[in-house]
DOGUDO-213813 format. One line per 8 residues: number of its first residue (from 1); their letters; for each residue x, y negated, z of C-alpha. Coordinates in nm, 3 decimals, always signed. Example, Ala and Ser with C-alpha at 12.3 -4.5 7.8 and 13.67 -1.06 7.14 Angstrom:
<nodes>
1	AS	+1.230/+0.450/+0.780; +1.367/+0.106/+0.714 .
</nodes>
This chain:
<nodes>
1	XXXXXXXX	+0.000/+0.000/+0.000; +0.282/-0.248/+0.106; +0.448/-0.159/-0.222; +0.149/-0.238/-0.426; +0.090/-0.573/-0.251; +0.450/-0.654/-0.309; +0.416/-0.553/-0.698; +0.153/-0.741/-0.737 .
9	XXXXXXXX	+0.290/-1.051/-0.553; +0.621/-1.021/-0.825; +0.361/-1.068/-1.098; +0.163/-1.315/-0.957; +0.515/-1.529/-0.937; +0.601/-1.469/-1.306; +0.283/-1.605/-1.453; +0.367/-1.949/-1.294 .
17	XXXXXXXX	+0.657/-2.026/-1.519; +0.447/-1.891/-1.806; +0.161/-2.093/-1.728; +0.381/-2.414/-1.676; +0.581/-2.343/-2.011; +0.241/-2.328/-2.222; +0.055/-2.623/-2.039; +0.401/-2.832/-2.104 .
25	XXXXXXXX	+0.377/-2.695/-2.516; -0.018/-2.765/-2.516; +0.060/-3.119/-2.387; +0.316/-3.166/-2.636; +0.090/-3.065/-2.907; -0.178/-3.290/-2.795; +0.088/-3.587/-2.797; +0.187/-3.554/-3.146 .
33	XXXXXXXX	-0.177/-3.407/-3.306; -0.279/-3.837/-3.369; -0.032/-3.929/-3.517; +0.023/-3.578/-3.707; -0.346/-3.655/-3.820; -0.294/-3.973/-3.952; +0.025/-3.867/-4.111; -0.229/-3.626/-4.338 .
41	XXXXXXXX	-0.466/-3.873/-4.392; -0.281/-4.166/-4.518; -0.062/-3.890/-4.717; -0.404/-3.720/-4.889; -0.529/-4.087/-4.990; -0.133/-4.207/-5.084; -0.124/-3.882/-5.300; -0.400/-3.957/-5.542 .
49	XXXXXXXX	-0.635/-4.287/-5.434; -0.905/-4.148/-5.615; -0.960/-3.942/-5.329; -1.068/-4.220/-5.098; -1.262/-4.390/-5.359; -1.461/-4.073/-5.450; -1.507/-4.024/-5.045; -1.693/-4.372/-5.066 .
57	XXXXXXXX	-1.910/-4.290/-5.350; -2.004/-3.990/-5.217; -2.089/-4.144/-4.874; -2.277/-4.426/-5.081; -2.510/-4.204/-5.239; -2.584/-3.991/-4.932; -2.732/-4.332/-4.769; -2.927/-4.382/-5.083 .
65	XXXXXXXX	-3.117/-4.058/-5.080; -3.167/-4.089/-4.678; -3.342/-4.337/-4.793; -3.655/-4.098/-4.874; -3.669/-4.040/-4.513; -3.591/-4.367/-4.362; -3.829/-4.528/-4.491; -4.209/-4.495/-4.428 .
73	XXXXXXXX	-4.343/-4.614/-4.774; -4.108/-4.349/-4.933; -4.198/-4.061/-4.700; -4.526/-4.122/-4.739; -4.499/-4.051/-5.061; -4.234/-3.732/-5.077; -4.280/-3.591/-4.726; -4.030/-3.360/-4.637 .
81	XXXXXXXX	-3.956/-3.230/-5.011; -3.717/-3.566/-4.946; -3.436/-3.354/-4.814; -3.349/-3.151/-5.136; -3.257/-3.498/-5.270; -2.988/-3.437/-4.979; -2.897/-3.151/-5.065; -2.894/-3.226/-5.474 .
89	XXXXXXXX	-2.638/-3.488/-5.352; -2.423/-3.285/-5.159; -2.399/-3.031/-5.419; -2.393/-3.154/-5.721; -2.160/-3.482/-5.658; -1.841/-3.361/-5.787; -1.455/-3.517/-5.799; -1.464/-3.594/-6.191 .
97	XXXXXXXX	-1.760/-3.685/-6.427; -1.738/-3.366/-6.636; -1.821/-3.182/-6.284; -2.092/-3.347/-6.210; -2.291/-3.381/-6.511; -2.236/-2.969/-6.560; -2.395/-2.920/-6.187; -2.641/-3.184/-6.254 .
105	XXXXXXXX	-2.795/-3.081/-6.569; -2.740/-2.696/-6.448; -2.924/-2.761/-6.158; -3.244/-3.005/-6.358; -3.258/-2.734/-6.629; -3.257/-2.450/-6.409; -3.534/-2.615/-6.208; -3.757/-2.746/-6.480 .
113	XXXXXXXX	-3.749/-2.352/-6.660; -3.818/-2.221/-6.330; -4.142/-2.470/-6.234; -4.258/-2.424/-6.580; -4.258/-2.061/-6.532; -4.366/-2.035/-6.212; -4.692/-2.271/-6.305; -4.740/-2.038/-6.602 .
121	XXXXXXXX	-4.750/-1.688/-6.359; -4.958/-1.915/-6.085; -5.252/-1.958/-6.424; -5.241/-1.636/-6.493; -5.219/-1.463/-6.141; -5.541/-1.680/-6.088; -5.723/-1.527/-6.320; -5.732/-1.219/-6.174 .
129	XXXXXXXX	-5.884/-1.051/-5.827; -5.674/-1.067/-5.472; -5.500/-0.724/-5.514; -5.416/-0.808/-5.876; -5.229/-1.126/-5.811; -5.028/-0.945/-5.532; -4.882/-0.681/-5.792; -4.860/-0.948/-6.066 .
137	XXXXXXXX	-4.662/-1.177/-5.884; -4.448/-0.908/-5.737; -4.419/-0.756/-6.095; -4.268/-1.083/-6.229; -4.064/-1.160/-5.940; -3.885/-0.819/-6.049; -3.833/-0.829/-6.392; -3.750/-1.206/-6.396 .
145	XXXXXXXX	-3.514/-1.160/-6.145; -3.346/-0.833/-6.311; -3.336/-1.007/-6.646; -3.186/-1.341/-6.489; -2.926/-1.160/-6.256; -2.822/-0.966/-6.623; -2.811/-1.278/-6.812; -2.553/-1.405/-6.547 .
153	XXXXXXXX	-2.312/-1.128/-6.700; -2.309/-1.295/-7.089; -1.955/-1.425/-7.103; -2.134/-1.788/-7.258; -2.381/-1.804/-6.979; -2.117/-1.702/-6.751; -1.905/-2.002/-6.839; -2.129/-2.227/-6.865 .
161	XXXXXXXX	-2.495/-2.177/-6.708; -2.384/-1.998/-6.439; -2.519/-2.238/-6.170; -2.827/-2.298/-6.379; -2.959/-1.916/-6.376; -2.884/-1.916/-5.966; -3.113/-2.256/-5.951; -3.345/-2.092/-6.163 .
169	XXXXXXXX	-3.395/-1.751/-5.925; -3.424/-1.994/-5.612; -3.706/-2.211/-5.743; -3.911/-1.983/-5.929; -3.895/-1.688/-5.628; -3.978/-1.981/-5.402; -4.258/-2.128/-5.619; -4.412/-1.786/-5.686 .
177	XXXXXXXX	-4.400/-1.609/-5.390; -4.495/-1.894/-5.169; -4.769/-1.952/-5.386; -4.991/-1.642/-5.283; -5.020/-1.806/-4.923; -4.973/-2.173/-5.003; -5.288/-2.370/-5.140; -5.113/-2.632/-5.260 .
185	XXXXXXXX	-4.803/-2.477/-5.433; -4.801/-2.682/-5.703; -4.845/-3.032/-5.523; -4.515/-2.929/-5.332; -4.322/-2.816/-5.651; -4.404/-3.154/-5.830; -4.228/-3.313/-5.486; -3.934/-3.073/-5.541 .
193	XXXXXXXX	-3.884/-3.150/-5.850; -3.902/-3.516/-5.835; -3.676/-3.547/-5.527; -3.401/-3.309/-5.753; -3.460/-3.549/-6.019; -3.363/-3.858/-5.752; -3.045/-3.642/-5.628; -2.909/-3.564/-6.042 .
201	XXXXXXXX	-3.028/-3.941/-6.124; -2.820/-4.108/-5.849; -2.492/-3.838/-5.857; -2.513/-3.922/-6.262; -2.527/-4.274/-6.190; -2.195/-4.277/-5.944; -2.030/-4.042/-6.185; -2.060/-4.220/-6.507 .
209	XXXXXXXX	-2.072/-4.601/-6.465; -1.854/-4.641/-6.073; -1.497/-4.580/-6.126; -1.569/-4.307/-6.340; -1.302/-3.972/-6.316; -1.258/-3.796/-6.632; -1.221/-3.419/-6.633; -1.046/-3.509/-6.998 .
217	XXXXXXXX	-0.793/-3.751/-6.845; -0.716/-3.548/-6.583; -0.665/-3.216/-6.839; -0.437/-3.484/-7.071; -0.208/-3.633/-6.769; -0.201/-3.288/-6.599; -0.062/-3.142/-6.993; +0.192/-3.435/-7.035 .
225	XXXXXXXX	+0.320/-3.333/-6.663; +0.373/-2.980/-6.773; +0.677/-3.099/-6.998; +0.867/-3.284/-6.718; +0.850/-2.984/-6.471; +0.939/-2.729/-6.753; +1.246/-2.993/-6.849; +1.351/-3.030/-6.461 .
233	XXXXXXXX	+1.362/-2.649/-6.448; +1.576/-2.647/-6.774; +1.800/-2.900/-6.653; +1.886/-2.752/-6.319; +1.898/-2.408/-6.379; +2.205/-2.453/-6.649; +2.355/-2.680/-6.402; +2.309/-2.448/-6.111 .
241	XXXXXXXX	+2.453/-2.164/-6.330; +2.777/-2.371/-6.427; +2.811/-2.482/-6.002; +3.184/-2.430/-5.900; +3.213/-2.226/-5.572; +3.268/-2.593/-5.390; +2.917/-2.689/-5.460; +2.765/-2.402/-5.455 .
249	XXXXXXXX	+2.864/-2.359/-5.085; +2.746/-2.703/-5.002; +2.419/-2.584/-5.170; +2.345/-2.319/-4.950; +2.457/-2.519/-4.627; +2.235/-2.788/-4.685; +1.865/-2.788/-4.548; +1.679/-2.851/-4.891 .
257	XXXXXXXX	+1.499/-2.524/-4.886; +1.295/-2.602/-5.203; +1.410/-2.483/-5.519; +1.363/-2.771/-5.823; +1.463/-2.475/-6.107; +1.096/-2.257/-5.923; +0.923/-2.583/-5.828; +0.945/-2.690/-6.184 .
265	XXXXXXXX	+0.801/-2.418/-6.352; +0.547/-2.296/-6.118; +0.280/-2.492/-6.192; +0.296/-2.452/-6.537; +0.248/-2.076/-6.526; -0.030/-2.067/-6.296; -0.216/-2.322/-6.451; -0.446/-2.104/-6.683 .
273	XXXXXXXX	-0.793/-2.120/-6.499; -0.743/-2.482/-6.386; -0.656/-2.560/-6.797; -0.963/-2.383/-6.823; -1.186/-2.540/-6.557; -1.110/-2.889/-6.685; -1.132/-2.820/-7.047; -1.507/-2.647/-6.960 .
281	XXXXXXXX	-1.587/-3.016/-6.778; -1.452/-3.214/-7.030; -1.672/-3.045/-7.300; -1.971/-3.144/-7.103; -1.847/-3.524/-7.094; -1.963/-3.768/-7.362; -1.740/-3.990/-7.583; -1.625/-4.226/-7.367 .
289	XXXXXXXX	-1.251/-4.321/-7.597; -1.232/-4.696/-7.737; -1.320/-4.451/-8.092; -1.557/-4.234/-7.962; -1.314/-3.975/-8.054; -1.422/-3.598/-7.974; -1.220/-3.486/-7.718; -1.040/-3.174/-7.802 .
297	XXXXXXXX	-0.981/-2.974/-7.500; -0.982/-2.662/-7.688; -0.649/-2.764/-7.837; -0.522/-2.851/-7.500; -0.602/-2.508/-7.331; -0.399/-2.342/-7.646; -0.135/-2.598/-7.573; -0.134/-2.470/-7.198 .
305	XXXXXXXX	-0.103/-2.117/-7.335; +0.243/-2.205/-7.562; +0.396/-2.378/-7.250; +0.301/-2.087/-7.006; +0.479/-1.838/-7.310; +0.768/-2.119/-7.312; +0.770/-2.087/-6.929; +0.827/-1.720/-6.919 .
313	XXXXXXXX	+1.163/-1.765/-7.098; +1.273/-1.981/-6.830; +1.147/-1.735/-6.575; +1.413/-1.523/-6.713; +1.667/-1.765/-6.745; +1.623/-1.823/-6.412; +1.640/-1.458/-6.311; +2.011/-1.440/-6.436 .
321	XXXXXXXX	+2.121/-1.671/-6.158; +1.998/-1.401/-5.901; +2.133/-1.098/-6.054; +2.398/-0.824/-5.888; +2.671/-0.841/-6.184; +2.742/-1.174/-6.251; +3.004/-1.323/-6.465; +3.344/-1.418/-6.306 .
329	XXXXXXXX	+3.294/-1.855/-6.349; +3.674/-1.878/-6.464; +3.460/-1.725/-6.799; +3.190/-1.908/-6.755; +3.384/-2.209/-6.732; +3.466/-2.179/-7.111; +3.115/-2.218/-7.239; +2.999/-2.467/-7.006 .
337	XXXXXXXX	+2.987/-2.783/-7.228; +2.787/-2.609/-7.539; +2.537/-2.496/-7.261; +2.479/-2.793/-7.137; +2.477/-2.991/-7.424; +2.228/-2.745/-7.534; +2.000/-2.802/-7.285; +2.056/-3.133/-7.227 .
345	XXXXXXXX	+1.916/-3.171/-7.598; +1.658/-2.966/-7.494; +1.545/-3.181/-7.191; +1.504/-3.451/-7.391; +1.294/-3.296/-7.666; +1.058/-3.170/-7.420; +1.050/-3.527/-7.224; +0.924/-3.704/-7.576 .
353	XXXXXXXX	+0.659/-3.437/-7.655; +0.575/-3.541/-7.240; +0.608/-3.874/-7.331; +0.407/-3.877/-7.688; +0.143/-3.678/-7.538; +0.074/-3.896/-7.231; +0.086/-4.216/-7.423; -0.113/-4.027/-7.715 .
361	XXXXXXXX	+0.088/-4.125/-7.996; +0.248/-3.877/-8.277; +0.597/-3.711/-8.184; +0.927/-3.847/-8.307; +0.972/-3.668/-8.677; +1.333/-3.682/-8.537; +1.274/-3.484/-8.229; +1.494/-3.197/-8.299 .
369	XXXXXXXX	+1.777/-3.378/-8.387; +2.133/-3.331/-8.522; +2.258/-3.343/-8.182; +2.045/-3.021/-8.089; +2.157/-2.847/-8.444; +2.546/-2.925/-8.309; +2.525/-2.815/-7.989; +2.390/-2.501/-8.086 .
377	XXXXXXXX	+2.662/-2.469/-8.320; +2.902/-2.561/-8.057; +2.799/-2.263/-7.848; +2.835/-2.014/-8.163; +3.185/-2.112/-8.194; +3.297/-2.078/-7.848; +3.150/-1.743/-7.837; +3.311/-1.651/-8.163 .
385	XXXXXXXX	+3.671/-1.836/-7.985; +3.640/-1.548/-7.776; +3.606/-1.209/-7.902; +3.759/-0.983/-7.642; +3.491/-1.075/-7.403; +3.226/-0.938/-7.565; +3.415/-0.647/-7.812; +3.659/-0.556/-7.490 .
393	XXXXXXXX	+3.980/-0.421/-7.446; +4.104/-0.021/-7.444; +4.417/-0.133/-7.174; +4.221/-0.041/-6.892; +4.043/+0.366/-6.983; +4.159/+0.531/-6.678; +4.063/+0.234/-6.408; +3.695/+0.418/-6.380 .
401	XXXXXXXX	+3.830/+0.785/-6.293; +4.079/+0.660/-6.067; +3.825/+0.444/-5.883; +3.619/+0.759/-5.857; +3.891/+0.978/-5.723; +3.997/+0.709/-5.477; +3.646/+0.702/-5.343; +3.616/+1.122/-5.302 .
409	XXXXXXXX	+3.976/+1.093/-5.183; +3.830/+0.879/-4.851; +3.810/+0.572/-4.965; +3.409/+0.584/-4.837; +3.404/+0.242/-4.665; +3.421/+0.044/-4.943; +3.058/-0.024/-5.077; +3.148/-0.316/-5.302 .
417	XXXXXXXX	+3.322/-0.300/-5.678; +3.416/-0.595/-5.798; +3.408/-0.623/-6.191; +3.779/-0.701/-6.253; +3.862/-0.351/-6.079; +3.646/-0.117/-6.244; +3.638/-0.235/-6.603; +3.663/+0.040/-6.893 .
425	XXXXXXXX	+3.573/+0.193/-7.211; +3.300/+0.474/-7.277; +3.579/+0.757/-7.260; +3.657/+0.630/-6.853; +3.299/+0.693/-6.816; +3.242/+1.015/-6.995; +3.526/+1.146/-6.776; +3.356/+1.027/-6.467 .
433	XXXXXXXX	+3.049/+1.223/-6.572; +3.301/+1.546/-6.595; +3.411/+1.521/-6.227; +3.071/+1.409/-6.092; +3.033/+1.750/-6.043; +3.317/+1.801/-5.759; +3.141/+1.595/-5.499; +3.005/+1.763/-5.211 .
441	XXXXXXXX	+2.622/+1.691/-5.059; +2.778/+1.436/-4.823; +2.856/+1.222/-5.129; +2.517/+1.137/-5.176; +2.576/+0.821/-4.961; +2.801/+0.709/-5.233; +2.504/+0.667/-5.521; +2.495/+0.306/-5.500 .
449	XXXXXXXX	+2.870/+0.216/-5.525; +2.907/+0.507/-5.818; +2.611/+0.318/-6.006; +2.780/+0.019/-5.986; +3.073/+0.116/-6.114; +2.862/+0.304/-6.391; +2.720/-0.009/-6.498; +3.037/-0.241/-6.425 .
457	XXXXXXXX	+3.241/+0.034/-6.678; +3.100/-0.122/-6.974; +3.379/-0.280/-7.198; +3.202/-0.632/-7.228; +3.096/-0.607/-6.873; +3.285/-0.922/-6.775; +3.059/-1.166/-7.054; +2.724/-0.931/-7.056 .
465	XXXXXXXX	+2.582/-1.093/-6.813; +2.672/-1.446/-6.966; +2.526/-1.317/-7.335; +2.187/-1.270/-7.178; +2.186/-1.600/-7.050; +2.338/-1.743/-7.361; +2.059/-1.526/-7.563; +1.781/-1.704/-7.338 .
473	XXXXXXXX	+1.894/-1.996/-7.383; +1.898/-1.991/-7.756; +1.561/-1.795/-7.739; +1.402/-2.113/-7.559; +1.553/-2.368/-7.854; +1.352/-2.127/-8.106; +1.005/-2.108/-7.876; +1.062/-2.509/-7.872 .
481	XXXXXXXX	+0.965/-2.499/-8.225; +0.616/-2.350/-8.155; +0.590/-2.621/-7.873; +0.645/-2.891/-8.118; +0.439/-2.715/-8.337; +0.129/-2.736/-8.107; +0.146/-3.082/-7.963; +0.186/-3.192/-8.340 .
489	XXXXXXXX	-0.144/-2.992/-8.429; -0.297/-3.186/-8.088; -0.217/-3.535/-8.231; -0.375/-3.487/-8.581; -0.686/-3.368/-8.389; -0.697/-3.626/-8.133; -0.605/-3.923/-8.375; -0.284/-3.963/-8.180 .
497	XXXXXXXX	-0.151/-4.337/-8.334; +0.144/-4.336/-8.552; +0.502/-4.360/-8.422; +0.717/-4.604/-8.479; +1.082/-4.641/-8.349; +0.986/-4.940/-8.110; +0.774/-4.701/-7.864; +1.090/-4.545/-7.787 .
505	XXXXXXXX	+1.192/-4.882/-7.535; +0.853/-4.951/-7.428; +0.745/-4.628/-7.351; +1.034/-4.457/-7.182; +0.882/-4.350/-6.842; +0.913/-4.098/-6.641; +0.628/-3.990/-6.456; +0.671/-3.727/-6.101 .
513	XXXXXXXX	+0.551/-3.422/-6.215; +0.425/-3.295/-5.877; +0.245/-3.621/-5.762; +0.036/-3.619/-6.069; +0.029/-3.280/-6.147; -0.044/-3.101/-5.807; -0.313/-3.348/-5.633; -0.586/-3.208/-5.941 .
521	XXXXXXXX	-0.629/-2.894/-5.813; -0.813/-2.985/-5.450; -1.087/-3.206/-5.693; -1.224/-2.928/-5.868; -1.387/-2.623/-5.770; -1.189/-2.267/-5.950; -1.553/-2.184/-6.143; -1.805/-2.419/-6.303 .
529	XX	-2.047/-2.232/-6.076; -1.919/-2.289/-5.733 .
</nodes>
């Protein structure tokens, strides 16, 4: 008993400190959460003022439909059907124009076929005895619901009426089956409707003529963006892949944990459903251009599909900085300038399509220049200037099998080959295959180091590595012609205006990719139906 009591005395003395250290991390929390709150705030509105002004609009309208309650003359007149004009508001008021007039007319058509319907069930349902109307109304209550719920799978209805069929079952199950008990069904659908009408009216009105936001912008700015990122991600990679050892070690000290080659990139390959969301809003918007242009979003959203296919290349571009044979950089070294000329010529090719797009004007005819044509040339010369790296040398046969036998021998600590000391022809490795045979089952451990060397035997193993980067490189220069291709294609069909050599000083700007890139994506909801 004594012992127990003195047990539980021990714990009752360690949960003090406890207690003390999380009241003294709660405080702290509650210290810093104001000013951590603020910090999001002003950052959210900083980000993209849009943001606060649609906030207002939103609020705006909210006191105009509270009207319908607040005041007596308009009660009177809706009664409590007033609140769906509420509710229209709240759901149908969306971030861009495009948005909102797809919800709002969604949400009146869907309404206006469902009251019409209903009405149409209610004659005929009258018509008939008590028990009849009961299996009538349930009868149509099935098979328009079955037939509505299929509809919602037709890829067109899908993309674009998807929120008007889901209206559509609400009000006419509502309207019907409430009917059978409710006198005055139809009094109280007319109030519906009208108060819907009052909600679309109103969220049409603050959409379209107050600070209006543009699902067609937005998909044109977010497009020109794309080009920046993909250049950044250019740009560093071939500069991180030429990094001495000095800065590469400075690199990894520092506390920059973000990676401008990934961050650059990223967006562009998963932007496919939010190309796809805006172009779907846009196509609902109506000519609002100084021309009354069409807009052509469908070229955009094949645009987006080049650059993700030009992204992909850099994806693997990227991947050779992060593979387990790399080349020695004393090689390297030797065909750093034509790389970066290379992609420096690159960069900028992809920055004036940016720049052409956002400013809508046709692409220099000069955009792959001489410069690009010589650089490439540059790097095919310095790769022919060296044609033991990549044909090899038969000096060094017998460095694989003696490798191997110094590693049966005892040598079994030793779990890293470094390229220089394992380098050989085909008939070093055909001999290792020979003796592979000789090792006992406790050799098994030594699978990883004996693959290495397998791969590392390969005569060009010292600039392998380097040609696939070289080959990607090159490979992105030819996928920049489809690129050019596309936004060229985009400015016939928008009426881009011509270029002329002056636009080059005025309209040299460089825009952040990720503040007017990344702040789209929190507007607008991932389906047209949401």
């Amino acid at each position: 008993m004594g012992v127990e009591m003195e047990v539980s005395g021990d714990n009752n003395t360690n949960w003090v400190p406890i207690m003390k250290k999380r009241m003294n991390i709660l405080g702290k929390k509650l210290k810093t959460f104001p000013k951590l709150t603020w910090k999001t705030i002003w950052k959210v509105g900083k980000d993209d003022p849009r943001r606060v002004i649609h906030s207002l609009k939103v609020g705006f309208s909210l006191t105009l439909v509270s009207l319908l309650y607040l005041m007596e003359p308009l009660f009177k007149g809706f009664g409590s059907s007033a609140i769906w004009a509420v509710m229209t508001v709240v759901v149908v008021l969306e971030f861009t124009a495009g948005a909102t007039l797809c919800k709002g007319l969604n949400r009146g058509l869907g309404t206006l076929l469902a009251g019409s319907l209903a009405f149409l069930i209610e004659y005929v349902a009258t018509e008939s005895g008590h028990i009849f109307r009961a299996i009538f109304i349930g009868a149509s209550v099935f098979f328009i619901g079955a037939a509505a719920t299929y509809m919602r799978f037709f890829p067109y209805i899908k993309k674009n009426y998807d929120y008007g069929v889901v209206i559509f079952l609400l009000t006419f199950n509502l309207i019907t089956v409430s009917s059978y008990r409710v006198d005055n069904v139809l009094k109280i659908a007319h109030e519906r409707f009208y108060t819907i009408a009052i909600g679309c009216g109103i969220c049409l009105l603050m959409s379209l003529l107050i600070l209006p936001n543009w699902s067609g912008e937005d998909l044109h700015n977010f497009t020109a963006a794309k080009f920046e990122g993909l250049a950044k991600s250019i740009e560093a990679c071939v500069n991180e892949y030429f990094r001495d050892e000095e800065q590469q070690k400075a690199r990894e000290n520092s506390s920059d944990l973000e990676d401008p080659i990934y961050n650059g990139y990223k967006t562009v390959l998963d932007s496919k459903s939010f190309d796809e969301t805006l172009a779907l809003y846009a196509s609902w918007e109506p000519r609002h251009s100084r021309h009354c242009y069409r807009f052509p979003w469908q070229q955009y959203v094949k645009l987006g599909n080049v650059l993700r296919h030009f992204g992909y290349t850099i994806v693997a571009l990227h991947g050779c900085l992060q593979t387990e044979i790399q080349t020695p950089r004393s090689v390297r070294a030797m065909f750093k300038d034509p790389c970066i000329r290379l992609a420096g010529e690159v960069t900028k090719a992809l920055k004036e399509l940016g720049d052409s797009i956002r400013h809508r004007r046709q692409c220099s005819p000069e955009i792959l220049s001489d410069h690009l044509h010589e650089a490439l040339q540059d790097l095919d010369n310095a790769i022919k200037s060296q044609p033991k790296l990549f044909i090899g040398s038969k000096n060094n046969s017998n460095k694989l099998a003696l490798a191997t036998i110094g590693i049966q021998s005892g040598a079994l600590n030793s779990r890293r080959v470094t390229l220089s000391s394992v380098k050989t022809d085909t008939s070093a490795l055909l001999e290792w295959k020979s003796k592979r045979g000789t090792i006992n089952e406790n050799s098994k451990s030594l699978r990883p180091t004996l693959s290495k060397i397998a791969i590392t035997s390969l005569e060009f193993s010292d600039a392998l590595p380097f040609a696939a980067f070289a080959a990607l490189l090159v490979e992105i220069v030819a996928r920049l012609d489809l690129v050019i291709e596309e936004v060229e294609e985009l400015g016939r069909i928008a009426h881009f205006k011509e270029y002329h050599n002056s636009q080059n000083d005025d309209h040299n700007v460089v825009v952040d990719f990720e503040k007017h890139a990344m702040p789209l994506r929190n507007e607008l909801p991932t389906h047209a139906g949401d």
